[in-house]
C-alpha positions, 0 to 999 in steps of 0.5 A: 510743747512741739516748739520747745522740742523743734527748738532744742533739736535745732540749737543742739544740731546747730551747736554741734556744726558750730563746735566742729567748725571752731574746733577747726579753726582753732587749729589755724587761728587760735585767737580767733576760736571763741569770739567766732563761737560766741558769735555762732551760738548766739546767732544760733539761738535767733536763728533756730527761734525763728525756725522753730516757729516757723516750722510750728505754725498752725496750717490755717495762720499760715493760709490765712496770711497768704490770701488776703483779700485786696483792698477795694 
């Protein structure tokens, strides 16, 4: 439950930076407007599962990935 909540958070602020930004593109460069956010959106969502699970994982999964042992 904690990872779908930490993934909307992520992609809704994202969203919003990403809507101000093409709002104000649109202004200079109409045409350019929509491939430009579709290009963020989806990226957002990649990007933002990547973070959410990042940010969830257990604290033992990630110690345990840090010290490993070496091999003999």
């Amino acid at each position: 439950m904690k990872l779908i909540i930490y993934y909307v958070g992520l992609v809704l602020a994202s969203d919003v930076v990403a809507i101000l930004l093409c709002l104000a593109v649109e202004k200079v460069w109409p045409a350019a407007s929509l491939p430009l956010f579709l290009g963020l959106y989806f990226g957002i969502l990649w990007a933002a599962w990547v973070a959410a699970v990042r940010l969830t994982e257990p604290e033992a999964a990630s110690i345990a990935a840090r010290t490993t042992q070496p091999a003999e």
